[in-house]
C-alpha positions in Angstrom: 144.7 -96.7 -113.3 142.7 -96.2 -110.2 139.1 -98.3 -109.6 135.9 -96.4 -109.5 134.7 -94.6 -106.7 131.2 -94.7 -107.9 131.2 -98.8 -108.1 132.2 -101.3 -105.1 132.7 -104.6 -105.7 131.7 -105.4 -102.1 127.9 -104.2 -102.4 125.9 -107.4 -102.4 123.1 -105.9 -104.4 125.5 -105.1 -107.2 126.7 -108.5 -107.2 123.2 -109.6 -107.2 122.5 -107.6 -110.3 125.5 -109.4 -112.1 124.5 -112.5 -111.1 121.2 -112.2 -112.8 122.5 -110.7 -115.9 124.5 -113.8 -115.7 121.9 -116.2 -115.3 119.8 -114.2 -118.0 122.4 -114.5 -120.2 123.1 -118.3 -119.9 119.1 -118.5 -120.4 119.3 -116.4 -123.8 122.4 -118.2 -125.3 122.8 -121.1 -123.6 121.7 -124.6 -124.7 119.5 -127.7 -122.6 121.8 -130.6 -121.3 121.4 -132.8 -119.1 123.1 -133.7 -116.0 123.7 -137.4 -114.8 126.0 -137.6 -111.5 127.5 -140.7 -110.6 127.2 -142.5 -107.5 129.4 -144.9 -105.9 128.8 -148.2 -104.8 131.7 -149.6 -104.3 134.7 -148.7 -103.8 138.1 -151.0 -103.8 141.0 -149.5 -101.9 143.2 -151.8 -102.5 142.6 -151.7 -106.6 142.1 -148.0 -106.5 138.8 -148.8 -108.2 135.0 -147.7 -108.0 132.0 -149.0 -108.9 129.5 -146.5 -109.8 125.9 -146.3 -111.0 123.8 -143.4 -112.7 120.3 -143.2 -111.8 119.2 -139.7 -111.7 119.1 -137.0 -114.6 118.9 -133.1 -114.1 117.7 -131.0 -117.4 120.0 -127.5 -116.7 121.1 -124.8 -118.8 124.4 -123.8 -119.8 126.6 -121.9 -121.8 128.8 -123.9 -124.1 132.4 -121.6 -124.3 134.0 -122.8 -127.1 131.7 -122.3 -130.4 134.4 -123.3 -132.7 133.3 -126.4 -132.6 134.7 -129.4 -130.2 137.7 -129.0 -129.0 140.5 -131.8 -128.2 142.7 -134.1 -129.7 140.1 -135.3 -132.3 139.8 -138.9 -133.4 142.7 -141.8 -132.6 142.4 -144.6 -134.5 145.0 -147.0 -132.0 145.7 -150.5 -130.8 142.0 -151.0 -129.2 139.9 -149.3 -131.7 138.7 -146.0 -132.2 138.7 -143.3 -129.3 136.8 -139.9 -129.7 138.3 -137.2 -127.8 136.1 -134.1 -128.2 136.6 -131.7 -125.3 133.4 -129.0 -125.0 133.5 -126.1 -121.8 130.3 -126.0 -120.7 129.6 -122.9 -118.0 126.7 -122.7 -115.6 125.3 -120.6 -112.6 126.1 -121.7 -109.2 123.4 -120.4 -108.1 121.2 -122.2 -110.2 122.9 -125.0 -109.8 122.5 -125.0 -106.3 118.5 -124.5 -106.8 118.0 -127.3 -109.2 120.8 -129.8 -108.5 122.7 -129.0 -104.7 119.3 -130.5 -103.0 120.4 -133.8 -103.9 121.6 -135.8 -100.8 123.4 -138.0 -103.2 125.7 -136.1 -104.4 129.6 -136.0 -103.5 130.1 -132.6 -103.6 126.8 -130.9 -103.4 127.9 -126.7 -104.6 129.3 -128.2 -107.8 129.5 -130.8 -110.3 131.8 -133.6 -109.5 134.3 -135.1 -111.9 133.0 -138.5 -113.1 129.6 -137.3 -113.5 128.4 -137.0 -117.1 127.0 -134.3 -119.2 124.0 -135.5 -122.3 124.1 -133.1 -125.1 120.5 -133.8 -126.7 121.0 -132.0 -129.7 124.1 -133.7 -130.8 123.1 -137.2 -129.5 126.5 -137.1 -127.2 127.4 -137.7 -124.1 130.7 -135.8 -121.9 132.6 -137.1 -118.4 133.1 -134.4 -116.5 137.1 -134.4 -116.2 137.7 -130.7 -114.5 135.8 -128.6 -112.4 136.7 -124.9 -112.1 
């Protein structure tokens, strides 16, 4: 099956227009979080480790994908104690990421959320590291 003739994907104004029924959409459905990045201190080469500190917070929207519930491997009782793995997939506009958040000089990577960071879920009380970034 052919595309349409009648819609180009290459017209900025229609990807305008999808944009902001995107970001409409995230606003409608979407639920508050907040967004803590991380910034390094200090970083060992030779141990391969950092040494990070969280100072700022961000209030953003975003869409939570899974509404299942959480996601993951659920609760593992092992030889250290108790480890909760809930995974969540939280989406949110570039562009209004880049409004809100991308002026930070801060940042690692300023057009998107770095892994590390962490996400605070106010209406559950939890909080998510930020393991992938699509």
């Amino acid at each position: 099956m052919a595309t349409s003739v009648y819609f180009n994907g290459a017209v900025q104004s229609e990807q305008n227009l999808y944009e902001d029924l995107v970001l409409e959409s995230i606003k409608m459905f979407g639920q508050d979080v907040v967004y803590v990045p991380r910034e390094q201190i200090y970083e060992d080469a030779i141990l391969n480790e950092t040494l990070n500190q969280y100072t700022h917070a961000y209030p953003i929207e975003c869409f939570i994908e899974n509404t299942e519930g959480f996601e993951g491997d659920g609760n593992l009782l092992g030889k250290f104690g108790l480890e909760i793995r809930d995974e969540a997939t939280f989406v949110v506009s570039r562009r209004r990421w880049i409004s809100l958040i991308g002026a930070d000089s801060n940042l690692i990577v300023s057009t998107r959320p770095n892994e590390g960071d962490l996400i605070y879920f106010p209406r559950l009380q939890k909080l998510f590291e930020i393991n992938f970034v699509d």
